[in-house]
C-alpha positions in Angstrom: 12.2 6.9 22.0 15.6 7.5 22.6 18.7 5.9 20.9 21.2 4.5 22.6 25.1 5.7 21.7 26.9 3.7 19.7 24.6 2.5 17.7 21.7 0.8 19.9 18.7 -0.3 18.9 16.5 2.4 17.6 13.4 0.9 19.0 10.6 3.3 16.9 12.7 2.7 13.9 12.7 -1.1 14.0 8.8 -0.9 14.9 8.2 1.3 11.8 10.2 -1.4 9.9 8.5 -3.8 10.7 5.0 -2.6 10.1 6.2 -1.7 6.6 7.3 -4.9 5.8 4.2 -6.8 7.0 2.4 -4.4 4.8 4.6 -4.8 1.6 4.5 -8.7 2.0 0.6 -8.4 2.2 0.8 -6.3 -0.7 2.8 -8.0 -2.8 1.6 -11.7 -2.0 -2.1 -10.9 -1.7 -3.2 -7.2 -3.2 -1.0 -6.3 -6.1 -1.2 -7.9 -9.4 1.7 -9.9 -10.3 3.9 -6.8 -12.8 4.0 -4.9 -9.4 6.0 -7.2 -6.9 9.4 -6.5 -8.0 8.2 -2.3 -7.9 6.7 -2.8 -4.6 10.2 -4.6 -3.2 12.1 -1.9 -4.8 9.6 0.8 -3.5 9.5 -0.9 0.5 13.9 -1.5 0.1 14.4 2.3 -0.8 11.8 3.0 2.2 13.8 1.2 4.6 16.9 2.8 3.6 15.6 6.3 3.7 14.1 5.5 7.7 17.4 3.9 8.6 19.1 7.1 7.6 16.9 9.4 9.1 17.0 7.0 12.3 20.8 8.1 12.6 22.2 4.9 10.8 25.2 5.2 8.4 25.4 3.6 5.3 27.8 1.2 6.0 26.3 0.1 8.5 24.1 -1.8 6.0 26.6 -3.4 4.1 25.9 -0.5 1.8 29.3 1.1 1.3 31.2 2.5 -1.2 34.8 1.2 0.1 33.9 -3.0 0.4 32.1 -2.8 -2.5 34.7 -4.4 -4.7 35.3 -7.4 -2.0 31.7 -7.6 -2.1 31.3 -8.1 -5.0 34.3 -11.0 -5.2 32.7 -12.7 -2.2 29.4 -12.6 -3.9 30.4 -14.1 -7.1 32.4 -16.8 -5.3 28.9 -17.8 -3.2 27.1 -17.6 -6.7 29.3 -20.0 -8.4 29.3 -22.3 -5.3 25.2 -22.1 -5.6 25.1 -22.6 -9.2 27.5 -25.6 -9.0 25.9 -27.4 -6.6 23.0 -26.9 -9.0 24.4 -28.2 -11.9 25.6 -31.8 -10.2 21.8 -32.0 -9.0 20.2 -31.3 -12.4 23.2 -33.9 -14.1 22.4 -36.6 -11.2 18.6 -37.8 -11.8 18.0 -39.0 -8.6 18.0 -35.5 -7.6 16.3 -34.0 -10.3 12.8 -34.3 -7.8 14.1 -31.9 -5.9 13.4 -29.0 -8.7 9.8 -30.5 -9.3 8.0 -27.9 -7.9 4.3 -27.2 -8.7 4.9 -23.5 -8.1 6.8 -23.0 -11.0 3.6 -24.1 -13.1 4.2 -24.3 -16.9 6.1 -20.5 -18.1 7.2 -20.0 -21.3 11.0 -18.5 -21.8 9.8 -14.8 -21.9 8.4 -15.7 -18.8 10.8 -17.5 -17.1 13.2 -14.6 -18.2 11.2 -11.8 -16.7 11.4 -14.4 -13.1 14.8 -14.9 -13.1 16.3 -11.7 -14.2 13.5 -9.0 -12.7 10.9 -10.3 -10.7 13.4 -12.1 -8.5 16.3 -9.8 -8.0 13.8 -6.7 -7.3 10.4 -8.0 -5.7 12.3 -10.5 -3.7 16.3 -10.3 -3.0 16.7 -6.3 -3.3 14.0 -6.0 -0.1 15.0 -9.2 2.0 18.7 -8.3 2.1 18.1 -4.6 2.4 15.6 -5.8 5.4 17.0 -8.3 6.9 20.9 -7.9 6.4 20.9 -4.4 6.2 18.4 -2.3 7.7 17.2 -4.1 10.9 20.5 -5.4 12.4 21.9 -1.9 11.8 18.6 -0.9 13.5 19.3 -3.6 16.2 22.7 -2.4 17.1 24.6 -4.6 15.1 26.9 -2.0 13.7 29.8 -3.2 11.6 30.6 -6.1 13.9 29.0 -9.3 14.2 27.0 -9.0 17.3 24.5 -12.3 17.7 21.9 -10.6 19.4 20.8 -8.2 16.2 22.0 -11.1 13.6 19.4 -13.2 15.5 16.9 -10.8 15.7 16.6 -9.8 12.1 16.8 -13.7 11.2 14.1 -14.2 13.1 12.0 -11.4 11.4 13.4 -13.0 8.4 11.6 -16.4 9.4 8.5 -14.6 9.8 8.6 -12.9 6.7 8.4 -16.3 5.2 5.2 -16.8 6.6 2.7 -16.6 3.6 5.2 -18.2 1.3 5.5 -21.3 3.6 1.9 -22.3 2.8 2.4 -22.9 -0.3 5.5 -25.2 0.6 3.4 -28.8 -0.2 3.5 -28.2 -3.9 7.1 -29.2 -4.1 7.5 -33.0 -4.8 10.5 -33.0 -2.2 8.9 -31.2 0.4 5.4 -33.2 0.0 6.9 -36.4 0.0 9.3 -35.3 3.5 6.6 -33.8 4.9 3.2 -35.0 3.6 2.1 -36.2 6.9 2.8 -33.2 8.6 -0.4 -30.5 9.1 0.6 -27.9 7.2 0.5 -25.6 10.1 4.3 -27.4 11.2 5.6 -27.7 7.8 5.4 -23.8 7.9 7.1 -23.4 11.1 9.7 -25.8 10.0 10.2 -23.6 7.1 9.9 -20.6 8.4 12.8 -22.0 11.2 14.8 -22.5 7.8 14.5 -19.6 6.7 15.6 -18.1 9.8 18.9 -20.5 10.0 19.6 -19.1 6.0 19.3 -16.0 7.3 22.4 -16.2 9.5 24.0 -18.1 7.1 23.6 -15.0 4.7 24.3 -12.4 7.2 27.4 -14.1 7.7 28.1 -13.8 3.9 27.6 -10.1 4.3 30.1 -10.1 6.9 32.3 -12.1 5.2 31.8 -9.2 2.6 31.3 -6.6 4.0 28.9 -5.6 1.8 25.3 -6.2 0.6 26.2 -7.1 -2.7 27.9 -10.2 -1.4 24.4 -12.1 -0.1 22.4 -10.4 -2.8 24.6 -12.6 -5.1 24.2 -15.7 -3.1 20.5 -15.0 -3.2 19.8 -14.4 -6.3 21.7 -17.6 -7.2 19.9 -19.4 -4.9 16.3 -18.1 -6.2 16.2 -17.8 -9.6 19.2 -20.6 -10.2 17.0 -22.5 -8.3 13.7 -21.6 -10.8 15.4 -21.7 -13.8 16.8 -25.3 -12.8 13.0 -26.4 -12.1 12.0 -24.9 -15.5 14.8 -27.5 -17.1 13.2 -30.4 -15.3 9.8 -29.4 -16.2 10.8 -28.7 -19.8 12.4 -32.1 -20.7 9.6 -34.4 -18.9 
């Protein structure tokens, strides 16, 4: 298939992405053991960037680089602290507290909460999604350096998708199944998966913003394992 100049989409490209995701998410939600999701996210993110390449695509195209990096970096840590702030008043205020009781997180001991917050999230899940989805496809897309809405859109929708298996599992948060307990569980996956989506054009902008990856990896990772670690404090002090 051909690609268009300038920097169109790269249709066999974004198909081949696409099919490698849906097979890493299977893999690492269904098939692997638990140790291997944050090598299988690292494995599928440096597959993406090697097909993006060879598909024509320059690296800063990606967010990935070397010249923002620095203002990336500042965006990012400006997100993070805006993420972990907003954290902090909830876990100080207890009528928010619910919000963090999440039956997901289960019972984990420190070493284990540890190897969540600092490996298991960062690689398996924020290294792949923001390579994926605010990196790789809307470069793919023919988003190029600029913000153009119609790859931005585009990869957040993928990015909804992507959220797909994850979604089912939704209920087991206090908040969510007291919101939402009446709902089939078939909607409260498309409502979250339509979440999902909208955060991922509130992160693309971030990488905009910063022109650089590093800037929404920082925001996600806040978001993620902030978010964790906070329900492991609720948990703990029950």
């Amino acid at each position: 298939m051909s690609v268009r100049p300038g920097g169109g989409p790269r249709v066999l490209a974004v198909v081949v992405a696409v099919l490698l995701l849906a097979a890493a998410t299977v893999l690492a939600n269904r098939v692997l053991p638990g140790w291997a999701y944050p090598v299988c996210g690292t494995v599928a993110a440096l597959l993406l960037v090697v097909l993006a390449r060879a598909s024509g695509v320059a690296s800063p195209e990606m967010g990935l680089g070397r010249r923002h990096l620095g203002r990336g970096a500042v965006v990012g840590l400006i997100g993070m602290g805006v993420v972990l702030l907003a954290f902090g008043v909830a876990l100080a205020v207890p009528a928010l507290r619910p919000l963090f009781d999440d039956g997901r997180v289960g019972s984990p001991d420190l070493t284990e909460v540890l190897w969540q917050t600092l490996i298991r999230i960062p690689l398996g899940t924020v290294l792949i999604e923001e390579v994926a989805f605010r990196g790789v496809l809307p470069a793919l897309l023919g988003a190029d350096q600029r913000w153009r809405w119609g790859p931005v859109l585009g990869a957040a929708g993928l990015f909804g998708l992507w959220h797909l298996l994850p979604s089912l599992a939704l209920v087991r948060n206090a908040a969510v199944a007291e919101t939402f307990g009446g709902f089939p569980l078939w909607l409260v996956s498309v409502l979250a998966m339509l979440g999902a989506a909208g955060a991922g054009v509130f992160l693309h902008w971030w990488r905009h913003t910063g022109r650089s990856l590093l800037a929404p990896m920082a925001v996600h990772t806040a978001t993620n394992s902030g978010g964790l670690a906070a329900a492991w404090l609720v948990l703990a002090h029950r």
